[in-house]
Each structure stands twice: as C-alpha cells, then as structure tokens.
C-alpha positions as CSV (number, residue, x, y, z in Angstrom):
1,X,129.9,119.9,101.2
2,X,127.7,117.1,102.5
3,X,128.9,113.4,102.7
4,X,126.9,110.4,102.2
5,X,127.1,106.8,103.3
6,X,125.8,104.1,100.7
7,X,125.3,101.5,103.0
8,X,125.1,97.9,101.4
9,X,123.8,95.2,103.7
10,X,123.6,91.4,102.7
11,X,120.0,91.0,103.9
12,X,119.7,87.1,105.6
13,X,117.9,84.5,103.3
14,X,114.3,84.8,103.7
15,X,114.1,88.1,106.0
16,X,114.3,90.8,103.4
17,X,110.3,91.8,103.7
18,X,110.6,91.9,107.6
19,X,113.8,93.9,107.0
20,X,111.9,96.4,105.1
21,X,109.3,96.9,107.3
22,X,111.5,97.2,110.5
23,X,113.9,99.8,108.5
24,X,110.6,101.7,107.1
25,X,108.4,101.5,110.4
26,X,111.6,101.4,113.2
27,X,115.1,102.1,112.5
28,X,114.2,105.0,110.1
29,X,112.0,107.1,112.4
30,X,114.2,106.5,115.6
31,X,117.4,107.8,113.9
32,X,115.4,110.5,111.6
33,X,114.4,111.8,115.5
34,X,118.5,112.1,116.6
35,X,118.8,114.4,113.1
36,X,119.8,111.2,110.9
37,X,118.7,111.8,107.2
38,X,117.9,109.0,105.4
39,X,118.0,109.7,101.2
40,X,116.5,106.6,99.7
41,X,116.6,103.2,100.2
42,X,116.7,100.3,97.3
43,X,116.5,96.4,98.0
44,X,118.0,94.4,95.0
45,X,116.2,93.0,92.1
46,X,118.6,90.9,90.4
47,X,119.6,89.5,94.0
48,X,116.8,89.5,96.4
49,X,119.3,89.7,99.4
50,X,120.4,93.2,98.4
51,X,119.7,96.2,100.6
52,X,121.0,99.2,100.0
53,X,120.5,102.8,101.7
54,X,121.9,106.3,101.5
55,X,122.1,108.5,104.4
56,X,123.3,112.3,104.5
57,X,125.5,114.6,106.8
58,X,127.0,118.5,106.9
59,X,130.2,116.8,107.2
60,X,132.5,114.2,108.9
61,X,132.0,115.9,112.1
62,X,128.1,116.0,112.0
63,X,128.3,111.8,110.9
64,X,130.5,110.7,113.7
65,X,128.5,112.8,116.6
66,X,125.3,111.4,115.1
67,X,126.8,108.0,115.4
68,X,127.0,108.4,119.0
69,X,123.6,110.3,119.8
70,X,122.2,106.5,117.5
71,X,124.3,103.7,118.1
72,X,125.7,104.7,121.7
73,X,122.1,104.8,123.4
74,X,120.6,101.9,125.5
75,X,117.6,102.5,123.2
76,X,119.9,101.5,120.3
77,X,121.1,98.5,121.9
78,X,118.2,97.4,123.6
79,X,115.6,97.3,120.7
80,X,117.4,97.7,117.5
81,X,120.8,96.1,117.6
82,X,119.7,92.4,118.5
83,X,116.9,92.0,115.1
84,X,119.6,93.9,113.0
85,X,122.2,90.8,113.8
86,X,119.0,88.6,113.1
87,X,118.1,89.9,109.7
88,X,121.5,90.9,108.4
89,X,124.6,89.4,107.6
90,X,126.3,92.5,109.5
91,X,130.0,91.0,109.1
92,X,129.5,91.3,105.6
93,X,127.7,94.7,105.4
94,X,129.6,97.6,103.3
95,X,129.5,101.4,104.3
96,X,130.9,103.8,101.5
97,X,131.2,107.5,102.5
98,X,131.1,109.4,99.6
99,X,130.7,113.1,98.4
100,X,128.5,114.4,95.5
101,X,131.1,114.5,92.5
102,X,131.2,117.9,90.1
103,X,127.5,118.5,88.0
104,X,125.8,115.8,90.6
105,X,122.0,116.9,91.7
106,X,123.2,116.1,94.8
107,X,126.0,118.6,95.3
C-alpha cells in the first residue's frame, strides 16, 4: 500500500509567489527526475503563508532511499537547500506520512 507525506510548510512573509514558482519550475522537476512523485500541491487561502504538498511512495522503504538519491546530493545542497531556508520557515515545517484509509480514491 502506498504512503504519502502531506508536507505543510509555513511559507516566509512575502515569498509565497517565488515559492511557487521555484517548487513548480525547480524543486518539482529535479526530484520527479530521482522517481519522486509529487500528488498535488495547495497554498492556503484563508492564510496566505500556507503551503501544502503531497508526495507518494511504494512504501517506507522506497521514501527513505528516495530521500537519499534527493536530499543527500551536492546538487540538493548546492542549489536547492539555501532558497528553501530563504523562503520557508523550515523549523516550523510539518511532514505527515500517511496511508490511504478504507474506500479512499487513493488506495
């Protein structure tokens, strides 16, 4: 069964349309390229700080070995990490990994 992440990110005051376009334009496309799927992705309309994203795996094993062929690469660390710590408040970031419940569309 796969898992999700709902990844809720506090997006910095101000930043929220360059944090769009970086996540549409960069950080989707370089981890869609390591096998990374990303479901959807919301930003909040009652507060205009809110960014939230789903992403899917095959399983726990499948997240975590993705984690490493994304966030373990100079690539990653080089020209993602330091405008992610500019446009989020990544302290206060949530990540929820989650599995479809019974009669989901997801399942």
């Amino acid at each position: 069964m796969p898992l999700f992440e709902i990844r809720i990110y506090p997006v910095k005051d101000g930043c929220m349309d360059e944090w769009v376009e970086f996540m549409s334009s960069k950080i989707v496309p370089f981890i869609e390229s390591k096998g990374m799927k990303v479901d959807a992705m919301f930003r909040g309309v009652e507060d205009p700080t809110v960014y939230v994203w789903i992403r899917r795996f095959d399983d726990e094993e499948h997240r975590q070995a993705l984690y490493k062929a994304v966030y373990e690469t100079d690539e990653w660390q080089t020209n993602f990490k330091p405008t992610v710590r500019r446009l989020v408040d990544v302290e206060n970031a949530s990540v929820h990994v989650v599995s479809a419940a019974d009669g989901s569309p997801l399942r």
